[in-house]
C-alpha positions, 0 to 999 in steps of 0.5 A, spaced: 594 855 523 595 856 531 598 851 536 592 849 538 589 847 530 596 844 529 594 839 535 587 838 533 590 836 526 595 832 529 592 828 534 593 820 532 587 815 533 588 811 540 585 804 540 580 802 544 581 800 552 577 795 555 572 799 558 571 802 549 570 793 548 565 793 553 561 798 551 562 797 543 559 790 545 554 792 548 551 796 543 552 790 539 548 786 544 542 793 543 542 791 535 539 784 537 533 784 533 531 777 535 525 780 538 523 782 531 525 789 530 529 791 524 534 795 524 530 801 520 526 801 525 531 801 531 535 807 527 528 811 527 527 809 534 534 813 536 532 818 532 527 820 536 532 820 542 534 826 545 540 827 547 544 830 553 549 834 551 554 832 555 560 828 551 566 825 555 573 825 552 579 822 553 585 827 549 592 828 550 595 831 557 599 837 552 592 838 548 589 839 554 594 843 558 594 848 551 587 848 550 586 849 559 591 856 557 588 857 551 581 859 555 584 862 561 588 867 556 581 869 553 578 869 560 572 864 559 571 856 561 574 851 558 567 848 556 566 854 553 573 853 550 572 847 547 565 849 544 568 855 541 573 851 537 569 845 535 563 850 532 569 853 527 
């Protein structure tokens, strides 16, 4: 295992922030089935969602830095990076 699997195992969980607790309650809020939706009907309706592609992510400033050198060392983008090591 290298460093950077040893970090990806190693990374403990973070509590959410304020920003985390307004989003949760909104989803919350979306969920209201007040209007005569029901919950099945809502999961097929995000499922036909499509999705962007895009996932923002908040990780340790070491995690980072090892994951930043870990690309420039193989000569492709972080983003590139990433993706090769989270489709492992």
């Amino acid at each position: 295992m290298n460093n950077i699997e040893k970090r990806f195992t190693s990374i403990r969980e973070v509590e959410p922030d304020a920003n985390d607790l307004r989003a949760i309650e909104r989803i919350k809020q979306a969920d209201d089935t007040s209007e005569g939706i029901t919950l099945d009907e809502m999961d097929k309706l995000r499922a036909k969602q499509e999705f962007s592609g895009k996932i923002s992510l908040r990780v340790p400033k070491t995690l980072h830095r090892e994951l930043a050198l870990g690309a420039k060392e193989e000569g492709i983008s972080l983003n590139q990076f990433i993706l090769y090591k989270l489709a492992k």
